[in-house]
C-alpha positions in Angstrom: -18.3 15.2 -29.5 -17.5 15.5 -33.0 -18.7 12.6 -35.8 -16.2 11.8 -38.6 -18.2 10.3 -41.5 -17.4 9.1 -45.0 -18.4 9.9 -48.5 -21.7 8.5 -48.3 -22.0 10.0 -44.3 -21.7 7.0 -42.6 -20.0 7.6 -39.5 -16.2 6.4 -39.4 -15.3 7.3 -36.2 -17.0 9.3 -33.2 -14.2 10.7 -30.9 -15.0 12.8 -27.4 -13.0 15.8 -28.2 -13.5 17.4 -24.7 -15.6 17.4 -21.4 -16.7 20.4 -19.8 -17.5 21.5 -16.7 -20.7 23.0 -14.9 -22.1 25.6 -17.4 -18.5 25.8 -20.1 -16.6 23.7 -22.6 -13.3 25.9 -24.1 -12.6 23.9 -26.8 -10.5 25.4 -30.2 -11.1 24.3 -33.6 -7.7 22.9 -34.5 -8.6 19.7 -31.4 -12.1 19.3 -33.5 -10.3 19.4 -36.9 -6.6 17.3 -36.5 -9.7 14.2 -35.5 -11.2 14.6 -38.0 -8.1 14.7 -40.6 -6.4 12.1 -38.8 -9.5 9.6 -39.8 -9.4 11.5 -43.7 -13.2 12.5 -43.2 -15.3 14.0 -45.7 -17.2 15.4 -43.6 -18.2 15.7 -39.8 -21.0 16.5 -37.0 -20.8 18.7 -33.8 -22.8 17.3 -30.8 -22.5 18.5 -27.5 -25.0 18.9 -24.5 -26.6 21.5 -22.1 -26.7 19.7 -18.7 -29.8 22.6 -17.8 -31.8 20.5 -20.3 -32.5 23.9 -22.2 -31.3 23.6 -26.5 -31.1 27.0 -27.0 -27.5 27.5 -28.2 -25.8 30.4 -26.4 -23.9 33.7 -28.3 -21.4 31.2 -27.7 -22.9 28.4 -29.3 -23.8 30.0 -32.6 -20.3 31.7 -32.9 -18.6 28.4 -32.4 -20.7 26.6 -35.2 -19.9 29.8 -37.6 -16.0 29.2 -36.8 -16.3 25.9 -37.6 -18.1 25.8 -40.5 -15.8 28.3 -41.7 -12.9 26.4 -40.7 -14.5 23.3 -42.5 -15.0 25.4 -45.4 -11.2 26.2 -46.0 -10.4 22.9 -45.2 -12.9 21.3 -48.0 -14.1 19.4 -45.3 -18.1 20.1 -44.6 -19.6 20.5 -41.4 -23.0 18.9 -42.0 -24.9 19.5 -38.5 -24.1 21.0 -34.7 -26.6 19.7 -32.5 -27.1 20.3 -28.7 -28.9 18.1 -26.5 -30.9 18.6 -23.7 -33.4 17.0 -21.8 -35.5 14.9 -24.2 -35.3 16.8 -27.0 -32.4 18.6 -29.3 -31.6 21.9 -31.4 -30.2 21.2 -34.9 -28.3 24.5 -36.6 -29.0 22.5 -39.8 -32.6 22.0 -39.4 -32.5 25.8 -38.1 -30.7 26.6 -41.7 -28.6 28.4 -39.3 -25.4 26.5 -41.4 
């Protein structure tokens, strides 16, 4: 899921970019970043979920939120958080300082 939000980061649009299956998601930047430009966001959230209930983002996870932020960067549009969700509780690469 990605959040689209404004100038003062209130959220303009949230948009399902893709459902995974069992234990994977493939999903590519440009299908995160043409909903996000299509809504002329400042700025935008990752969110996605671990079905196992554990937060602790894969190789995977950590590479993807790199790639974004990076894509973001270029852009001048800022990725502000990725957070994955699990049972009861969630991992923040912000609140990690990981981005």
């Amino acid at each position: 899921m990605v959040l689209c939000l404004d100038t003062k980061n209130q959220i303009k649009r949230e948009i399902v970019v893709f459902k995974g299956g069992l234990n994977s998601a493939e999903v590519h930047p440009r299908e995160i970043m043409v909903e996000v430009l299509r809504v002329s966001a400042n700025s935008f959230v990752l969110i996605h979920n671990h079905p196992s209930g554990n937060i602790e983002p894969s190789t995977n996870d950590l590479a993807f939120t790199k790639k974004m932020k990076k894509v973001g960067d270029l852009m001048g549009i800022r990725l502000i958080n990725h957070l994955i969700v699990g049972d009861q509780s969630y991992w923040s690469a912000a609140e990690k300082r990981f981005i």
